[in-house]
C-alpha positions as CSV (number, residue, x, y, z in Angstrom):
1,X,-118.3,-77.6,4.1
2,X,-116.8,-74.4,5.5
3,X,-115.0,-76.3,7.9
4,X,-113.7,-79.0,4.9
5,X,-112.4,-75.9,2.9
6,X,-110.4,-74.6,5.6
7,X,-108.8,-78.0,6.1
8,X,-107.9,-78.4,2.9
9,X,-106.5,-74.8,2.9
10,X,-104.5,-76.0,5.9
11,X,-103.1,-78.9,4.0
12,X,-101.9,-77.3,1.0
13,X,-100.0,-74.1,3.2
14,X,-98.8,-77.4,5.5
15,X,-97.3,-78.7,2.0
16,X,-96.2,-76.0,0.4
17,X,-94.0,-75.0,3.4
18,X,-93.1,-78.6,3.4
19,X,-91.7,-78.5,0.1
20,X,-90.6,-75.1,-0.2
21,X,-88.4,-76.1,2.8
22,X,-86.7,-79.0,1.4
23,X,-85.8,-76.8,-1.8
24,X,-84.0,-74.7,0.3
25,X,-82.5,-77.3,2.6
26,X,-78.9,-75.7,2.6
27,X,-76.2,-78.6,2.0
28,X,-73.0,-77.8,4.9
29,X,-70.1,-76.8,2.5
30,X,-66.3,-76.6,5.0
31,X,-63.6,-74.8,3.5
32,X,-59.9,-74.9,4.0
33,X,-58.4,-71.9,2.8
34,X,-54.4,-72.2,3.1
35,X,-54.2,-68.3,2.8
36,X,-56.2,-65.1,2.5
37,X,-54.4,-63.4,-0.1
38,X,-56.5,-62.4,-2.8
39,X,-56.7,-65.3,-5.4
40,X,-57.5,-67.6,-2.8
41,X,-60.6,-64.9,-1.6
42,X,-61.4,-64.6,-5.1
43,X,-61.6,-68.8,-6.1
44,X,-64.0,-68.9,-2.8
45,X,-65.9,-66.2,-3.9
46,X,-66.5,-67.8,-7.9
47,X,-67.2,-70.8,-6.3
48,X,-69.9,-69.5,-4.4
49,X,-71.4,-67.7,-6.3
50,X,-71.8,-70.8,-8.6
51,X,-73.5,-72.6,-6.4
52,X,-75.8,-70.1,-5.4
53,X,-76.8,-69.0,-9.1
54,X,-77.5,-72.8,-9.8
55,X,-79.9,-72.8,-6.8
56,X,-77.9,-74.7,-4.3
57,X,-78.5,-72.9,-0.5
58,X,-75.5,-73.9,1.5
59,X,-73.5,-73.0,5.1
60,X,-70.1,-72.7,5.2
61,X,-68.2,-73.2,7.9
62,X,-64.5,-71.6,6.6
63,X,-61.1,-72.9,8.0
64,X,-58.4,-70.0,7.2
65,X,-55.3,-71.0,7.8
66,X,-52.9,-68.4,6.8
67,X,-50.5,-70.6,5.8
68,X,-50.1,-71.8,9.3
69,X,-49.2,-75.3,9.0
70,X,-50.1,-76.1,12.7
71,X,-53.5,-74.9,12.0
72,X,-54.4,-77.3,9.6
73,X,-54.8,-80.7,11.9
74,X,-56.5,-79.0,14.0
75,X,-59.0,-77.5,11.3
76,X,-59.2,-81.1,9.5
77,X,-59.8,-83.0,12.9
78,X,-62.8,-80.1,14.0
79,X,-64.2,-81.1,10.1
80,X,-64.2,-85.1,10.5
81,X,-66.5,-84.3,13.4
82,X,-68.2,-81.4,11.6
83,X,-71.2,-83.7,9.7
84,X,-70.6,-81.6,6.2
85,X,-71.8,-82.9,3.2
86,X,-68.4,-81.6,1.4
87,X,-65.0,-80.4,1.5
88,X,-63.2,-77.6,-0.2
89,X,-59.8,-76.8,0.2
90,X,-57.9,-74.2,-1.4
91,X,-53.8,-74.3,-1.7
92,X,-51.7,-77.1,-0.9
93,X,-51.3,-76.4,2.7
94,X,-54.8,-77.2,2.7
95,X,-55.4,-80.2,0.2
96,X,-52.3,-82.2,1.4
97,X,-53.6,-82.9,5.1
98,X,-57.1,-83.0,4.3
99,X,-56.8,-85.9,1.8
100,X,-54.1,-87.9,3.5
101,X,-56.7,-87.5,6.6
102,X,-59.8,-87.6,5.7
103,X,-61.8,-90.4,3.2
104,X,-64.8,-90.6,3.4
105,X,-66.0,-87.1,3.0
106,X,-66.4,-85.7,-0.8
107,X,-63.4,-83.0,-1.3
108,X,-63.1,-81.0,-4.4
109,X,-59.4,-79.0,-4.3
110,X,-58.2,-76.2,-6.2
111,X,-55.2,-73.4,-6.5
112,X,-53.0,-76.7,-6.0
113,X,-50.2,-77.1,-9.1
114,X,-51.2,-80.5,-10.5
115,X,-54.5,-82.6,-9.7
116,X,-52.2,-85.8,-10.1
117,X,-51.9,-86.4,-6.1
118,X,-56.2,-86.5,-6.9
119,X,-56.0,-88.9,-8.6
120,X,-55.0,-91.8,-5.3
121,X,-58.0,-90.6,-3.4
122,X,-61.2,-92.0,-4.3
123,X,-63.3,-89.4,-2.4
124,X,-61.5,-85.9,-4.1
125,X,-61.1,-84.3,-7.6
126,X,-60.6,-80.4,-8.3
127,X,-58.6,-78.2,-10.5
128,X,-55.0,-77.9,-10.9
129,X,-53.0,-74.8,-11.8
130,X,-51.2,-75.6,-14.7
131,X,-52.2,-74.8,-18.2
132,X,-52.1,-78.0,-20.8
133,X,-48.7,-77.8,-22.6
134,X,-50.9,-77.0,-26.2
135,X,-52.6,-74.1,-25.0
136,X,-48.8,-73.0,-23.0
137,X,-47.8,-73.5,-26.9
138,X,-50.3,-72.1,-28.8
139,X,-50.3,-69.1,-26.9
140,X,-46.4,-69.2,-27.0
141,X,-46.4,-68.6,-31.3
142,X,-49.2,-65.9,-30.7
143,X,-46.5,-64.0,-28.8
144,X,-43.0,-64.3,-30.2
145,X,-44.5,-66.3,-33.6
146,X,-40.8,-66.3,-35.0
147,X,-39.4,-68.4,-32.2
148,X,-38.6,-71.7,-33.3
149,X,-36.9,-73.4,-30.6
150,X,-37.9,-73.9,-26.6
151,X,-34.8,-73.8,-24.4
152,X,-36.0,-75.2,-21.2
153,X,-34.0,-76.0,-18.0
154,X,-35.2,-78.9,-15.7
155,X,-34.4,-81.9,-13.0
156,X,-35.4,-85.3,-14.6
157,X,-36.7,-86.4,-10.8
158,X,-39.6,-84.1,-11.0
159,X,-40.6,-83.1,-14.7
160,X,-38.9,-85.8,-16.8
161,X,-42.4,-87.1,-18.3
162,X,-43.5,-83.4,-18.8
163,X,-40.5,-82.7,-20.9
164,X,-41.0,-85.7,-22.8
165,X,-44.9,-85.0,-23.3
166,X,-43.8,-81.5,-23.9
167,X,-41.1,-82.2,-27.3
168,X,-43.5,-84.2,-28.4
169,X,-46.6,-81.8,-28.6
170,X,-43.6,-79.0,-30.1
171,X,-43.0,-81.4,-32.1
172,X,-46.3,-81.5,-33.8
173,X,-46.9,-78.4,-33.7
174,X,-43.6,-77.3,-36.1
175,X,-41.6,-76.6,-33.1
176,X,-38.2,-78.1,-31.1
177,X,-37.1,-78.2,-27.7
178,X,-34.1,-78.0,-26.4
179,X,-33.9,-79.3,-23.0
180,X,-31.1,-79.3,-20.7
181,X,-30.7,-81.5,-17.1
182,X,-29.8,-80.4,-14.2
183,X,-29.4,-82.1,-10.5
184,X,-29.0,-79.0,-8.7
185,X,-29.3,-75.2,-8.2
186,X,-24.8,-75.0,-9.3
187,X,-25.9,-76.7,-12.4
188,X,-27.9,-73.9,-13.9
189,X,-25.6,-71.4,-15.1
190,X,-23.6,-74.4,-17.7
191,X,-27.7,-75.0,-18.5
192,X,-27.7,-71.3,-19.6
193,X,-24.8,-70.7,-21.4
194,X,-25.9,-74.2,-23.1
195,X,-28.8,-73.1,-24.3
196,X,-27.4,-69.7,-25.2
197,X,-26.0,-71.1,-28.6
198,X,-29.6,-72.8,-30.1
199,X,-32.6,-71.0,-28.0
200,X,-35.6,-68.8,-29.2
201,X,-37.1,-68.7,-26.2
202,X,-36.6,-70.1,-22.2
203,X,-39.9,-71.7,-21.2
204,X,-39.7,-71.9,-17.3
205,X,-41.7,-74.5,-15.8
206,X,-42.5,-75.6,-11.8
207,X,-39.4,-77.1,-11.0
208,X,-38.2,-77.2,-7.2
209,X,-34.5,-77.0,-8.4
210,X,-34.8,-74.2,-11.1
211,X,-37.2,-72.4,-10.3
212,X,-36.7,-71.1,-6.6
213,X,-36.2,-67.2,-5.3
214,X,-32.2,-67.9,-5.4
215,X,-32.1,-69.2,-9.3
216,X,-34.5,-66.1,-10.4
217,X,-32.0,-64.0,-10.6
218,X,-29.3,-65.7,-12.6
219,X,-32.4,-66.6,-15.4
220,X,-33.5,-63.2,-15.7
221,X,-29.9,-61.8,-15.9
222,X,-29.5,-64.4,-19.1
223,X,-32.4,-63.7,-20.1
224,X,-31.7,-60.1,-20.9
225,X,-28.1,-60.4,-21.5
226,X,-28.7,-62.6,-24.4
227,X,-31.9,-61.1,-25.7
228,X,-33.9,-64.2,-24.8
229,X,-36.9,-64.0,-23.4
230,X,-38.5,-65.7,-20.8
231,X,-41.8,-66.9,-20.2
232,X,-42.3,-66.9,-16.6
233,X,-44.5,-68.5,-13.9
234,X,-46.6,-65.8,-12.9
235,X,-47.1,-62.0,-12.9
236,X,-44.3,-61.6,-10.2
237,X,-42.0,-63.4,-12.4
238,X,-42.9,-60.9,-15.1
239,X,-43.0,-57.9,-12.9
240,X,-39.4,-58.7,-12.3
241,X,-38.5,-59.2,-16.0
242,X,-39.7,-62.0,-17.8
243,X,-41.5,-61.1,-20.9
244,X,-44.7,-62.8,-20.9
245,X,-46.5,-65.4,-18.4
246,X,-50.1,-67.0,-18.6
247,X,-52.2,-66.3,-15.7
248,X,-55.6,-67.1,-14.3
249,X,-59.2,-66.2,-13.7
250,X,-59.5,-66.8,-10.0
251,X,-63.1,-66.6,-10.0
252,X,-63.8,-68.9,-13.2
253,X,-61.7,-71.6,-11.8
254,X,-63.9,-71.1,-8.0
255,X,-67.0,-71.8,-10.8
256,X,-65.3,-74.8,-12.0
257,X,-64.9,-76.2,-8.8
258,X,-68.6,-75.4,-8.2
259,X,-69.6,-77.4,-11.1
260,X,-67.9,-80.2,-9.9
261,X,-69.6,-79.5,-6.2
262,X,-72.8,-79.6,-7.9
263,X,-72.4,-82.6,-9.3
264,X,-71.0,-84.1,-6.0
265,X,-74.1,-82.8,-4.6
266,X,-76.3,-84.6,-7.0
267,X,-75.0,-88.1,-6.2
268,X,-72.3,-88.6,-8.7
269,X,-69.2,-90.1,-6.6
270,X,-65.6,-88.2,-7.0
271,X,-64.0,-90.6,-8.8
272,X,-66.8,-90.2,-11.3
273,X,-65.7,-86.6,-12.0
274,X,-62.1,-86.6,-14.0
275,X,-59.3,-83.4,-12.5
276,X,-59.4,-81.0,-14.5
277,X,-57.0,-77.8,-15.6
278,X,-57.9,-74.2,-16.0
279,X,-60.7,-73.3,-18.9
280,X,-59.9,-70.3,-19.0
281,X,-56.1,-68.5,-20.3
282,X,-55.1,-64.7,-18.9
283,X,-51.6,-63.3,-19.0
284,X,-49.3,-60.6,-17.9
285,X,-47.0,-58.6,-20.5
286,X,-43.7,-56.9,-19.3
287,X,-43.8,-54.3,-21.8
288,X,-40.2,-52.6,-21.1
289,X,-38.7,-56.4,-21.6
290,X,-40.1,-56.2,-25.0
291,X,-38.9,-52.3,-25.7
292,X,-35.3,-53.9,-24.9
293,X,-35.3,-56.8,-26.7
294,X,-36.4,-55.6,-29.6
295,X,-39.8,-57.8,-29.9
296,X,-43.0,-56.6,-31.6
297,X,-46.2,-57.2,-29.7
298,X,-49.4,-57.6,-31.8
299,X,-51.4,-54.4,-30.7
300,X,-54.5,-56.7,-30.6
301,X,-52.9,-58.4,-27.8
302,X,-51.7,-55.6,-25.3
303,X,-55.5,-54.4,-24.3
304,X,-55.8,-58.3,-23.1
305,X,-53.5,-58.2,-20.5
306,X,-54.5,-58.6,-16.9
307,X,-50.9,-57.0,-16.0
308,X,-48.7,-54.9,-17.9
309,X,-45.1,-53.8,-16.5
C-alpha cells in the first residue's frame, strides 16, 4: 500500500509539472524595431507588458535597426528562418520589408502612419498613427471653439479621399473646409495667401509635398503673421510654433498591439482582426503662440498637456 501511495504521489508531481510547464510554455515573439528613440522603446515596452499581465510567457528575439535601411533584409531573412510564432515590427522602416517579405508568419505593426498598406497582406494587422478625422475635430472646437472654417493645404495624389472624407465629417459637425491644391512645394505660398482671406484655422495633415522640413517654415511664418493658428503634426511642430497638436500614448498603443498579439496567439487569423487607430488622444500646447495670438485656453485643458511650450 505504501509503495501504491508513493506512486501515485509520483504521478500527480509527474503531472503537475507536466501541466504547469505547458502554462508557461513561452510563445517566440521577433521584433523589428526601425529605431531606438524613445516612443519606439516605449510602444515595445506597453506591449510587453500586456502580454505578460495577460499571462502570456514569451522570448523575444529584438531586431534594432536604427533606421539603418541595410539592416533590415538581413534582420527579416535571420527571422523567416527564426521558427517564431509572431512578428512585431515597429516604424515603417520595419513594417515595409517585413510584409512585402515575409507571408506566412503572423505580423502585427505599429508607429506606421496609416494601417491601409495592412490591409493587402493576409498575415498582418496593427495600429496606425493617425487619429480618426472626428476625434482630430472634436478636439479641434474644444480648443479654438470659435473657429468656423478649416483652411487646409494639400496634393490630391496623396490625400484627395481624406480631404473629401474630411469636408464631409466638418460638414456635419457645423463646420467648413476650405481646401486648397497644390502639385508642389512652389505652390504653397499662393495656397497661403489663399487661404488668408476665409480661414479660422490651418489643419496640417501628412502630406509629402506640404508638409516637409523646407515648407515648415513658410507655414509657421503665415501662421503667425496672419494670427492663424496652426494645428501641427506633432510636439516638434508645436515646439516650433504651431499652437496645438494631438499626440500619443506610446505605451497604450504597445497594449493595443498586444491585444491584437493575444488574440493572434489564441488562433484567430490576421485578417480576422480589423487595423485599428489610436484609443487613446494626448496633445501638446504652445502656450506663447496663444499669448500672441490673442486665443483663450480653457484652464481645464492646460494641466492635460503632455507638452507645453
Amino acid at each position: 500500500m505504501t509503495h501504491k501511495i508513493f506512486a501515485a504521489a509520483v504521478l500527480l508531481a509527474t503531472l503537475f509539472i507536466f501541466t504547469n510547464s505547458v502554462v508557461e510554455a513561452e510563445e517566440r515573439i521577433a521584433v523589428l524595431i526601425s529605431s531606438q528613440e524613445a516612443p519606439f522603446e516605449e510602444t515595445l515596452t506597453g506591449f510587453k507588458g500586456y502580454l505578460r499581465k495577460h499571462g502570456i510567457q514569451a522570448d523575444y528575439e529584438v531586431y534594432r535597426l536604427e533606421g539603418d535601411a541595410s539592416k533590415t533584409g538581413q534582420a527579416v531573412q535571420k527571422v523567416k528562418k527564426s521558427g517564431v510564432t509572431l512578428i512585431f515590427t515597429l516604424g515603417s522602416l520595419a513594417t515595409d520589408t517585413t510584409i512585402r517579405e515575409i507571408a506566412d508568419i503572423p505580423i502585427v505593426a505599429c508607429l506606421i502612419l496609416r494601417p491601409d498598406n495592412l490591409k493587402r497582406a493576409s498575415n498582418a494587422t496593427g495600429v496606425g498613427l493617425e487619429f480618426p478625422l472626428e476625434i482630430q475635430f472634436k478636439w479641434l472646437h474644444r480648443f479654438l471653439p470659435q473657429a468656423r472654417t478649416i483652411g487646409v493645404i494639400y496634393n490630391p495624389k496623396e490625400n484627395q479621399k481624406r480631404i473629401e472624407a474630411a469636408a464631409n465629417i466638418a460638414k456635419n459637425m457645423g463646420l467648413r473646409l476650405e481646401a486648397q491644391e497644390v502639385s508642389a512645394p512652389q505652390d504653397v505660398p499662393a495656397a497661403l495667401d489663399n487661404l488668408s482671406k476665409s480661414a479660422d484655422v490651418l489643419w496640417g495633415v501628412t502630406d509629402n509635398i506640404v508638409m516637409t522640413p523646407q515648407i515648415a517654415k513658410h507655414i509657421l511664418l503665415f501662421s503667425f503673421r496672419n494670427s492663424i493658428p496652426f494645428i501641427g503634426l506633432s510636439s516638434m511642430w508645436v515646439k516650433a510654433g504651431a499652437f496645438y497638436s494631438l499626440d500619443w500614448d506610446y505605451a497604450d498603443l504597445g497594449s493595443q498591439c498586444g491585444e491584437m498579439a493575444q488574440k493572434i496567439l489564441e488562433g484567430v487569423p490576421p485578417s480576422a482582426i480589423p487595423s485599428a487607430l489610436p484609443r487613446k488622444v494626448m496633445y501638446s500646447l504652445n502656450l506663447n503662440t496663444a499669448r500672441q495670438m490673442k486665443i483663450t485656453i480653457s484652464e481645464e485643458l492646460i494641466p492635460g498637456a503632455r507638452h507645453t511650450f
